[in-house]
C-alpha positions, -999 to +999 in steps of 0.1 A: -035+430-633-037+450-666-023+452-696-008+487-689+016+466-664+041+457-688+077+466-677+093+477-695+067+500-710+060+495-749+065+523-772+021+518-783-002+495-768-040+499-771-066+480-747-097+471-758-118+450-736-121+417-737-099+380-726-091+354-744-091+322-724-060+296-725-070+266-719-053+227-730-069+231-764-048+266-773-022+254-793+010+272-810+014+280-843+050+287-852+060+299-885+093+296-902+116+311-882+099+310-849+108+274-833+136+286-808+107+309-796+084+282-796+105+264-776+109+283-750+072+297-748+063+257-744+088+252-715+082+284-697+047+288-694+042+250-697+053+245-668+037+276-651+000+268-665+004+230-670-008+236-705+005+218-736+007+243-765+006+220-789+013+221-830-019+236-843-039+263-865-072+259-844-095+289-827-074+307-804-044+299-816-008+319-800+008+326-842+044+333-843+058+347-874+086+370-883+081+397-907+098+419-932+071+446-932+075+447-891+113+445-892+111+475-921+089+495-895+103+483-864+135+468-869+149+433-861+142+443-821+107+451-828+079+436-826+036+437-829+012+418-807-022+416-811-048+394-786-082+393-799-109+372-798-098+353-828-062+344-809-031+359-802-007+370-832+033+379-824+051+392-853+086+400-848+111+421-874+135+390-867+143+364-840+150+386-812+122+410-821+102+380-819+115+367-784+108+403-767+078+397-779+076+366-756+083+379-731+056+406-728+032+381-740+041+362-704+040+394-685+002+398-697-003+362-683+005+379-650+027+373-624+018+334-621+034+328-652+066+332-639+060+300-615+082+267-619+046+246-615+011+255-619-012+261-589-038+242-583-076+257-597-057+280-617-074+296-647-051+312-679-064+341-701-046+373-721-062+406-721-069+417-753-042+442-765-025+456-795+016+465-790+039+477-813+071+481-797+107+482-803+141+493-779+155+526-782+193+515-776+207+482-792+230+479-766+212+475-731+238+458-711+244+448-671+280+439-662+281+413-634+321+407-616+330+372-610+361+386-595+356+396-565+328+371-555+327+343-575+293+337-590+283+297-597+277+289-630+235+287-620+236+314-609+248+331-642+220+313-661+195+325-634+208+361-640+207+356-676+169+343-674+162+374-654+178+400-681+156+384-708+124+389-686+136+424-686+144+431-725+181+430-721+206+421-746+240+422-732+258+405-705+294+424-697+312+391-681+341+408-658+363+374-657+398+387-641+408+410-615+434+412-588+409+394-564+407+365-587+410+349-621+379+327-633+377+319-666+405+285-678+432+293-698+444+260-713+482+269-721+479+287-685+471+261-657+486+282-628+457+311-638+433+290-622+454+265-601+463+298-582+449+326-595+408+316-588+415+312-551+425+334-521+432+328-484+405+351-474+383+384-481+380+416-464+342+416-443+326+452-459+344+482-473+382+481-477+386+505-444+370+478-426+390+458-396+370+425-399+377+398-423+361+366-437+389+338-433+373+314-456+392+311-485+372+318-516+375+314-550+362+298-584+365+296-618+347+289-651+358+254-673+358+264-708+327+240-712+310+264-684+317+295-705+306+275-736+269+266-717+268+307-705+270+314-738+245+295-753+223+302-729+225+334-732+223+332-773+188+314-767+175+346-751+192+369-778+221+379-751+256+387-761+278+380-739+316+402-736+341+391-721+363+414-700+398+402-695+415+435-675+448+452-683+471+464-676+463+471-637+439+448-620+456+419-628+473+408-592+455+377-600+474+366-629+510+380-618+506+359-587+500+330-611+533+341-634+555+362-613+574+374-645+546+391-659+551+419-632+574+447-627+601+423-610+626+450-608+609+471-582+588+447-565+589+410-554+560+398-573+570+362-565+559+370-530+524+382-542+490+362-536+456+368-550+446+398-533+422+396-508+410+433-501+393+457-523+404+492-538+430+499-568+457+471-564+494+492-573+505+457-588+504+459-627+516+442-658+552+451-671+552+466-701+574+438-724+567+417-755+563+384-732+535+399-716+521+410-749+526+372-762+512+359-729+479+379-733+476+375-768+476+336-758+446+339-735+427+362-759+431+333-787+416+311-763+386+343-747+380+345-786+372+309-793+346+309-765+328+341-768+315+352-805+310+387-791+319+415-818+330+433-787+363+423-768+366+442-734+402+448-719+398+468-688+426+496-688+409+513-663+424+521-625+462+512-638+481+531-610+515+545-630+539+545-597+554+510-606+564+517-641+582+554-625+601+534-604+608+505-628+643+512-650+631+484-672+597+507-675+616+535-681+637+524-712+607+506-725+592+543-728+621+557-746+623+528-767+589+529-781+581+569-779+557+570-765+565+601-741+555+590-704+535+563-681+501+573-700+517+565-734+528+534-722+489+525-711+476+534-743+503+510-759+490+482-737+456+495-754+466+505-790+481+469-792+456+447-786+430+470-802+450+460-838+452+426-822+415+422-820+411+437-850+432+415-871+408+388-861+376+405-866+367+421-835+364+452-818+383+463-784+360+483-757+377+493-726+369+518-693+372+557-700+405+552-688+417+541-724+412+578-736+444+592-717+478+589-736+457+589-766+426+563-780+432+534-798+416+542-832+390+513-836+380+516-795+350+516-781+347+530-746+327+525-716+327+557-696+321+551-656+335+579-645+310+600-654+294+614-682+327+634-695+345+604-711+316+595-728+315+627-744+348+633-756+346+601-769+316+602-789+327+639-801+360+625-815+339+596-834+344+565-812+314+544-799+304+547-763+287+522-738+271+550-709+274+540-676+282+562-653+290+557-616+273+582-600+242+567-618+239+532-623+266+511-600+239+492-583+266+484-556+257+523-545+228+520-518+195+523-522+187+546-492+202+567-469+189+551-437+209+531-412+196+498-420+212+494-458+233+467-458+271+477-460+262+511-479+284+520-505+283+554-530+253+577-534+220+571-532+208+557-560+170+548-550+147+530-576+131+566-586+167+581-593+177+547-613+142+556-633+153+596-641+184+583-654+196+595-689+221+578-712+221+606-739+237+636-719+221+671-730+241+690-754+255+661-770+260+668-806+233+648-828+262+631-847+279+621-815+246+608-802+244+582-829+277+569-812+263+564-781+254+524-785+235+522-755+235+521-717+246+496-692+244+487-653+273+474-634+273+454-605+309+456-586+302+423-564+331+436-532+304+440-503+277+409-522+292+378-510+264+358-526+231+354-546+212+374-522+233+401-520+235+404-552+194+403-558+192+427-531+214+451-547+202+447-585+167+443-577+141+460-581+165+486-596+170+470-631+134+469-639+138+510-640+168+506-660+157+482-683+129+505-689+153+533-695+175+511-717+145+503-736+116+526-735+113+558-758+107+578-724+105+614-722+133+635-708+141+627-672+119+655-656+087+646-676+089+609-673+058+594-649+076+583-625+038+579-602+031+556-630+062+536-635+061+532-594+024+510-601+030+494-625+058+477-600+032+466-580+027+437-602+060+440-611+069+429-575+047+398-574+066+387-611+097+391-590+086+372-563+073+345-588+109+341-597+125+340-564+143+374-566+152+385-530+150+420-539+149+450-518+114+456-507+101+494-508+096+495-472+134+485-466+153+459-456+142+428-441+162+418-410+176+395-431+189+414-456+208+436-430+244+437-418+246+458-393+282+462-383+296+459-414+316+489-421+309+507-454+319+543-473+284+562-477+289+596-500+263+619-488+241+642-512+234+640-545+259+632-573+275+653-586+271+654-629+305+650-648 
């Protein structure tokens, strides 16, 4: 290994040659500021090297400080590192700057370093180097749904782990759907006591005729979310919260009938939904429900310190609310023109709510018809398109666009890809991927606040899946998120491709069942399992 393997790549890095040996007698030397990051170098690669870092300003030495000259140059992400043969120096513009830092300084340790134990005979040294580095977006996010297959709480920490390794910074928690409710609601029992559990799950894509009859479900204690979240702090992770409205939310209606359209539909009679696709069952459009969501925000808010408050209002299918006379004279009642103004109500509501209390509302592109909610953010998925007229108008924009970066799409176009879904999306297309969409205006580019991957979790029933499916992608993403690369064409993709050689064996360090270059393992197959393949390239809206 080099040090030119870093992933993802640094914006400098000189190599001079030399090493500078590890051994029991290199000890830390943390500055004010630096102990969280102390702490975690000495329990991560104490445990992989068996060495003690202890307290100590003696030859060698690893020195932690934070900076205000590096943070005025590089900014509170940033950070310099510098091995020599005099010892290792890691100067951060701030906390976070500091911990990125960390974590390159274990990448150059090599791939060993990301072992639970030491091996025996095993020898430790750092290549001498020189890295300045800092991200190019602040927000670099992956979305992970709990919804549709419940992921255990260790797992989440595992994920988290494995977005630090990887430079990101914000975890996009997607908590409720019409598969499943899993975060606990106090002052609502029945969300979980019935809305975190369903009879059984459609087996592969929605047009498939087989079915899993074990009934699945799971949900998140508030002292769960509370450990997430500190977790994820410790790595310098946000974590938002998505809590969906007003469609996707057969979960909670077959929880508390009443908060459907009970005038056209039997929503006593509903369960927790147990197929994919866009569910028709949505929220009615009265003050209770209002009350009843503002109740399970209080409670969303008291967990999560996020800034950023996501609400869904994506996929809300309007035929309920036609049909519904109650719908109907709620319309004419508040003004708002038609089934689209009464979304944006839903939207412009709890955007005022949120606000009221200090945070900011982001919600699916969706949130842009009937007119955006003036302190929004948006996350566009459909495309680039939302994105743009968002960021045009002056509103802030999360880009993540379908066609691009749902690592639920497959990775190949052969026959072996387990349950294929979407385009093609191999790990050289995730790499060409570009957040900031040509012709932007430079003042809407500023409002682009980063870039983000999302993992739908409909056709991953469990860890694995879900490894196969995000892995090795979100190293090229997190390099993407990160790096200042050139524009898509010019970027070295040759290069980027060996420096996941070592990449791989990090991975494999951890555990990650990723997908390997040559394809599936027969493992990782499911043959028979019916999925919806798009063929060709996608399209760019």
């Amino acid at each position: 290994m080099t040090d030119t393997d870093l992933i993802p790549a640094p914006l400098t890095a000189g190599h001079p040659e030399g090493l500078l040996p590890l051994d029991a007698g290199t000890s830390l030397d943390a500055g004010p500021g630096t102990g969280p990051t102390a702490h975690w170098l000495r329990s991560v690669l104490g445990a992989a090297t068996g060495l003690p870092l202890p307290d100590g300003t003696g030859p060698g030495a690893v020195r932690l400080r934070i900076s205000p000259e590096t943070e005025k140059e590089y900014g509170p992400e940033g950070y310099r590192l510098s091995v020599s043969g005099d010892g290792v120096l890691l100067d951060g513009g701030g906390p976070a700057g500091l911990f990125w830092g960390a974590q390159t300084l274990r990448q150059l340790l090599g791939p060993d370093a990301y072992r639970r134990a030491p091996l025996p005979g095993r020898t430790w040294a750092l290549p001498y180097t020189e890295v300045a580095d800092r991200p190019r977006f602040g927000w670099r996010g992956l979305l992970l749904d709990v919804s549709r297959h419940f992921t255990a709480k260790e797992d989440v920490l595992r994920l988290l782990d494995l977005m630090a390794a990887h430079k990101l910074n914000v975890f996009h928690f997607h908590l409720t759907d019409d598969q499943g409710w899993r975060i606990e609601i106090e002052r609502y029992p029945r969300l979980t006591e019935v809305g975190s559990w369903r009879a059984r799950s459609k087996w592969g894509h929605r047009a498939s005729p087989l079915w899993n009859d074990t009934p699945h479900g799971g949900y998140y204690t508030k002292d769960d979310i509370r450990e997430i979240v500190a977790h994820a702090a410790a790595r310098h992770i946000t974590v938002v919260p998505e809590i969906d409205l007003p469609g996707h939310s057969q979960a909670a209606i077959a929880a508390y009938p009443w908060l459907g359209n009970a005038d056209v539909v039997d929503t006593a009679a509903l369960t927790v939904w147990d197929t994919w696709g866009v569910n028709p069952n949505v929220l009615a459009p009265t003050e209770e429900v209002l009350r009843f969501y503002e109740g399970v925000f209080e409670e969303v808010l008291e967990l999560f310190p996020s800034t950023f408050v996501h609400v869904g209002g994506d996929e809300c299918p309007k035929e309920q609310w036609k049909a519904s006379p109650a719908a109907q004279a709620r319309i004419a009642e508040l003004g708002v023109g038609d089934e689209d103004g009464l979304q944006s109500w839903f939207i412009r509501h709890f955007d005022r709510w949120l606000a009221d209390r200090g945070r900011r509302l982001i919600g699916w592109d969706e949130i842009l018809e009937g007119g955006l909610a003036e302190g929004a953010a948006v996350s566009s998925w459909r495309g680039y398109g939302g994105g743009i007229a968002a960021a045009e108008a002056g509103h802030d924009v999360v880009m993540c666009p379908e066609q691009q970066v749902y690592l639920d799409h497959r990775q190949d176009g052969g026959e072996d890809e387990p349950v294929p879904i979407g385009f093609v999306r191999t790990l050289e297309d995730v790499y060409r991927f570009e957040p900031v969409p040509p012709g932007l205006s430079e003042a809407a580019a500023r409002h682009v606040l980063g870039t983000q991957a999302n993992v739908w979790t409909e056709v991953m029933e469990n860890r694995a899946r879900v490894d196969y499916q995000v892995f090795p992608r979100l190293a090229a993403f997190a390099e993407v998120a990160w790096s200042a690369l050139p524009a898509p064409a010019d970027r070295d993709t040759d290069g980027f491709l060996r420096r996941m050689e070592t990449h791989y064996r990090r991975l494999d360090a951890l555990g990650v069942a990723y997908r390997p270059p040559a394809g599936p393992a027969p493992w990782q197959r499911r043959p028979g399992l019916l999925g919806r393949p798009i063929d060709g390239p996608p399209p760019i809206v």
